[in-house]
N, C-alpha and C positions, 0 to 999 in steps of 0.2 A: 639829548646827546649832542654835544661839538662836534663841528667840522674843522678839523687843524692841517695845515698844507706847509710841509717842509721847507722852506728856501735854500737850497743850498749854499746861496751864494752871503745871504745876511746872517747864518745859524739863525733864525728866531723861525717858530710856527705863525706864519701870516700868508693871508691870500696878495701873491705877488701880482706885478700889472702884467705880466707874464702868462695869467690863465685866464682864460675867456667866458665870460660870464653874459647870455644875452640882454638888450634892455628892454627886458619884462619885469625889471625890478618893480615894486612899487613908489609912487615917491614918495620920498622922506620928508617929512615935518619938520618946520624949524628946530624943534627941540629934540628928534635922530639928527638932523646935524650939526649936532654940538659935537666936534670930538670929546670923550670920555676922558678921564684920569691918565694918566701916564699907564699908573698901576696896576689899569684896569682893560685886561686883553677882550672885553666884549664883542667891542665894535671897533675897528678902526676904519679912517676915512683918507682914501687917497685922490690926491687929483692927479689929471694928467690924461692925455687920448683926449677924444673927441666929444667922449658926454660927459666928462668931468664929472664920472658918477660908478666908480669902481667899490664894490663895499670887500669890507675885510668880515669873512664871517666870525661869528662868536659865540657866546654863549645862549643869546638870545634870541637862536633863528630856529626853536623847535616850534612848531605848530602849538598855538594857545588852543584848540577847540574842543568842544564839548560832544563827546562822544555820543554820551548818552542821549543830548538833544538831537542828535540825528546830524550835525555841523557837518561841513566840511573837512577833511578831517588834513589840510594844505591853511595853514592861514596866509591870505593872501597880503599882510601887513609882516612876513615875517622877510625876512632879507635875502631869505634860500629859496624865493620861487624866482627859479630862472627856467630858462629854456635850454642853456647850454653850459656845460660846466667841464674844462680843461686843465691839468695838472701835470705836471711829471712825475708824480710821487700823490700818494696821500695817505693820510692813516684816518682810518674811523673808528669811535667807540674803543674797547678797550685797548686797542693797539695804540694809543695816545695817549693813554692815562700814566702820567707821569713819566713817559720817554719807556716805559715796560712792556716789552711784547713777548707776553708768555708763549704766546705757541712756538717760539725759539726751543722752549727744552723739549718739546715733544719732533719738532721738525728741525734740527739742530741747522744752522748756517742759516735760518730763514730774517734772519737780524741784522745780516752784513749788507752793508752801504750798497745800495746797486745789486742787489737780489730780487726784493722784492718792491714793487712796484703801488702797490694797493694791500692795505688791511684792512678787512672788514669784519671783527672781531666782536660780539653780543655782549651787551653790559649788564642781559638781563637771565643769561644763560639762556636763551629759545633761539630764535632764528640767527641768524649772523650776518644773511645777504639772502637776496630777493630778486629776479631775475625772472619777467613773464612777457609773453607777446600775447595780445589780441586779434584774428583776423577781421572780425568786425572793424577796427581800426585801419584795417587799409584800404584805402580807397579805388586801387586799381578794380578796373573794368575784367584783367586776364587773370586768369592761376598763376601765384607765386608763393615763395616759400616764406612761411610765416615760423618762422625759429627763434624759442625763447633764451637758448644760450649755448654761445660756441665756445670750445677750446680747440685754438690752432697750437702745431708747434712745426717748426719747417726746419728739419736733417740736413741744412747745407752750408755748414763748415766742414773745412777739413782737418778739424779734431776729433778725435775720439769719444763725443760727449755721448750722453745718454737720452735720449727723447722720452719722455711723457707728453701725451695731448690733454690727459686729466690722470690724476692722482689721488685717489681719497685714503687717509689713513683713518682708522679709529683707535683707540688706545685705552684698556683695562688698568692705571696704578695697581701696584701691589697692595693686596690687602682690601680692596674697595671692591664692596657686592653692592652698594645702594643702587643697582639698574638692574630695570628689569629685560630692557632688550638695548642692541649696539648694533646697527646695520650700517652699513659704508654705505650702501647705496639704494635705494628702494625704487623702483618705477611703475606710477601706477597709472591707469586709467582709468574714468569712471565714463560711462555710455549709458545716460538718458534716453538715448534716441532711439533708434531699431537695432535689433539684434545683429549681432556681426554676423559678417561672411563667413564660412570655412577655407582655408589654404590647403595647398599641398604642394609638395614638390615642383610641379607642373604646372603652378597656378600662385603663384607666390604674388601675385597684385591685384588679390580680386576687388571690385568695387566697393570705397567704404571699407579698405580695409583697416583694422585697430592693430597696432603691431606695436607690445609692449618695448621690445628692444631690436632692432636692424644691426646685424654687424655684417659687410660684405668687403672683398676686396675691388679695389679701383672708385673714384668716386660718378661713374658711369656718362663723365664726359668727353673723353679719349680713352685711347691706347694705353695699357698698362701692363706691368710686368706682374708676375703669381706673389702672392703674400704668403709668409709659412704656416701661422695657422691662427681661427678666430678666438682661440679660447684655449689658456695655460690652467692647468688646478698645479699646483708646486707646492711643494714644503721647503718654506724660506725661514727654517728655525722651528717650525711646528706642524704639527700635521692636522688636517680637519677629522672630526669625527663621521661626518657624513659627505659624499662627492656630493651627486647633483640630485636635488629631491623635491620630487614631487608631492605636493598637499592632495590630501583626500577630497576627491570631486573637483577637484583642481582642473581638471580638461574633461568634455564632455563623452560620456560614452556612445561610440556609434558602432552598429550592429556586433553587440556584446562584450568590448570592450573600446577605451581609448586611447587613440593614436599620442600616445606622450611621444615616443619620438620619432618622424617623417622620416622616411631615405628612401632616396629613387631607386630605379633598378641599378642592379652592381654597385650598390656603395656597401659599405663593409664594416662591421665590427674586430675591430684588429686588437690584435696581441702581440709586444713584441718581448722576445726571448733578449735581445740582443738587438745594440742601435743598428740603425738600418734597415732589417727586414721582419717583418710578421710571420710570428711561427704559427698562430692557429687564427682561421677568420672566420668570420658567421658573414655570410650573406646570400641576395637571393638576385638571381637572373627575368627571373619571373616577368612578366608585362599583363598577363591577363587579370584580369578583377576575379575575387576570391580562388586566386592560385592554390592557396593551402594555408595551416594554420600551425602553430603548437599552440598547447593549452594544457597548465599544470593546476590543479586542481589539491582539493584535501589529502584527496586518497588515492588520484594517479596523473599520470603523464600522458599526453595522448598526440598522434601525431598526425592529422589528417590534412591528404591531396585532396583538392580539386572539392567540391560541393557532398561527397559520398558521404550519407549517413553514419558508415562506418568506418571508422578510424584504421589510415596502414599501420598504426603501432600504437599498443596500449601499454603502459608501465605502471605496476602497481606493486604495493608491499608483497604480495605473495603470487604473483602472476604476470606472464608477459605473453600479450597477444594481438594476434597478427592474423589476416586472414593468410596470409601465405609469407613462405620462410624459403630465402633465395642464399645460397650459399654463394658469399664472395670472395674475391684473393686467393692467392695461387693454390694449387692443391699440395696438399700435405706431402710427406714423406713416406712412403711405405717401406719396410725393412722387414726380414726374415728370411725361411730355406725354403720361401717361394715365390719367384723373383715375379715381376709384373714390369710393366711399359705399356707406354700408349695412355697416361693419365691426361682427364680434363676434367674440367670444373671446378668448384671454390674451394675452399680450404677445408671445408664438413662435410661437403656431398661431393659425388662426382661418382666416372666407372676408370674405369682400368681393366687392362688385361693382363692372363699370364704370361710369360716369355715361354714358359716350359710346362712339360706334365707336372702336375706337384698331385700324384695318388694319394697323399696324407702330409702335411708339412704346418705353417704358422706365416702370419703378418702380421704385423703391428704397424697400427696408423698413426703417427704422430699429429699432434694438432699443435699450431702456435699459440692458440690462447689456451690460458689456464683455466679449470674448471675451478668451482668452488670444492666438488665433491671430486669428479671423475664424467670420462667420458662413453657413454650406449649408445653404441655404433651397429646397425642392423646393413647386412648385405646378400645380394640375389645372383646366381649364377642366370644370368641373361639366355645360355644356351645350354646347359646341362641341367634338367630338372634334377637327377640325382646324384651333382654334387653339393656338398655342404661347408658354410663360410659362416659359423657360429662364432659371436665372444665367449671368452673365458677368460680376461682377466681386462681393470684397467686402472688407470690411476688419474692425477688431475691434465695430464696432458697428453693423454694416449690410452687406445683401445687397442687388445690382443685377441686374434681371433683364430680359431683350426681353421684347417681347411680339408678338403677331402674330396679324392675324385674328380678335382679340375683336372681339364687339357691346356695343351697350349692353345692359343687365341683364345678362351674361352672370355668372355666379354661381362665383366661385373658392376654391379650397380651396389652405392653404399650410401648411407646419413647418418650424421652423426650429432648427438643432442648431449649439451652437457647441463649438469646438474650441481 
């Protein structure tokens, strides 16, 4: 593969005296400093500076070695072992091949003069660019940051431009299945050593920690202002089939299942109806360790406080059970020719009294939710044994009942269960 460096100033592809080249060259043999043919863009040879030994690279500065022998895989007689290499431009591999740089039609404008800066473009379709740090290679004494590659981008014009710090696109042609996978971005690690730590909310640096991906606001060396949010899913033209997904065995189970996703006390599962505010949220106040559970199951739902063997709410195809049933929300509406006041309790159970004698008369208790079937409503005169508050009729959101032989104040108790 050629190294070709644009000059703007001559139009021809040559290494200008303008880029910096350290002198770790090798030196050259009488017969490399023969200048070459006119014709022949290999090698050129320029003088000029202080070690009158600037090469122009060419055609023949790829490493000669013998892999298989185990060689070096840098020949140290080729004209590209430098130590320092400076450019204002450059193109590599196929961004050079004959002035054509296809990834113009997939990244449209990436072609125009004073765009892009470096191509590093694969002549053999695999890698395209190579980018590693080793800590063993630093020699400092203290802890520093050993980062194999950055992208800056700094928001301070006062145009209206667009920021990206990194941008990956991947791109499907029409018509083309020959791939079997297209990932924009993969991040992996692989841990020989000891087993990782576990994190949590609380504990997000424990020692040794392996952390496939960090995204945080502020870069945690001053004062900074709140960012809007670490993570967009958008349909920009198409929609994905799946949001965020988890692989089977993908995160370790701990006591009975696995934490896939952390949140401290009061963070929130939001929904919103409408921009600006959350019409329904899931979240939990909680602080104590095994505060409570849900757990859905083949065949039900279960919904269990605090450590009790026994579940406050079980859900299943033909049954729903609870060790106890708390009537909530406001009580119902009672109506008929026998007036009552003095209601309390939740909207299915509660007492009341009469306002009046009612020797024989009817009320009907309205319920706000709708039954599937109808509502059986059972109720007790608190202070007359021998009056009677019997149903006789109901429908899906209300129960009809006689009455007989109440007084006034006489003080009632009722529940009601729909079906």
């Amino acid at each position: 593969m050629g190294f070709w460096f644009f000059d703007a100033a001559t139009k021809i592809l040559k290494l200008s005296a303008g880029i910096a080249m350290a002198a770790s060259l090798a030196p050259l043999s009488a017969k490399e400093s023969q200048a070459p043919d006119a014709d022949t863009p290999a090698v050129r040879l320029a003088k000029g500076g202080t070690a009158d030994r600037i090469a122009i690279l060419g055609e023949q500065v790829y490493p000669r070695a013998d892999l298989a022998a185990g060689d070096t895989r840098f020949d140290p007689a080729s004209t590209l072992l430098v130590n320092a290499l400076g450019a204002k431009s450059g193109m590599f591999g196929a961004a050079a091949r004959d002035g054509v740089t296809w990834a113009n039609a997939y990244v449209p404008g990436t072609d125009r003069s004073g765009v892009v800066q470096l191509y590093s473009l694969s002549t053999t379709g695999n890698y395209g660019a190579f980018f590693g740090a080793r800590s063993s290679d630093n020699p400092s004494g203290q802890a520093e940051n050993v980062i194999g590659s950055i992208d800056l981008v700094v928001a301070d014009s006062a145009q209206p431009h667009l920021h990206w710090a990194h941008y990956s696109e991947g791109y499907v042609p029409a018509g083309k299945r020959g791939y079997r996978l297209l990932i924009n971005d993969e991040n992996s690690i692989q841990n020989d050593s000891d087993p990782a730590p576990s994190a949590d909310p609380y504990n997000v640096n424990p020692q040794h920690l392996l952390n496939n991906l960090r995204v945080d606001c502020g870069i945690g060396m001053q004062s900074a202002n709140s960012c809007t949010n670490p993570l967009s899913i958008l349909n920009n033209g198409a929609s994905y089939r799946v949001g965020i997904l988890f692989g089977d065995r993908s995160i370790d189970v701990v006591n009975g299942a696995a934490n896939a996703v952390a949140l401290p006390s009061a963070y929130a599962l939001s929904w919103f109806g409408q921009a600006g505010n959350p019409s329904w949220r899931i979240y939990a106040q909680a602080r104590h360790a095994n505060a409570g559970r849900v757990v859905m199951t083949d065949a039900a739902m279960t919904v269990a406080v605090g450590d009790a063997a026994t579940p406050g709410l079980q859900v299943a195809q033909n049954f729903v059970a609870t060790p106890a049933v708390i009537a909530s929300g406001a009580p119902p509406a009672i109506s008929g020719n026998c007036p009552v006041t003095g209601q309390r309790g939740g909207s299915t159970a509660g007492v009341f009294a009469f306002a009046a004698d009612c020797p024989a008369g009817r009320i009907t208790i309205h319920i706000a939710a709708a039954a599937p079937t109808g509502w059986a409503c059972f109720a007790s005169n608190l202070d007359k044994t021998v009056s009677v508050v019997r149903e006789t009729a109901f429908d899906q959101t209300s129960a009809t009942m006689d009455v007989s032989n109440a007084e006034s104040t006489d003080s009632v108790v009722f529940s009601c269960n729909g079906f």
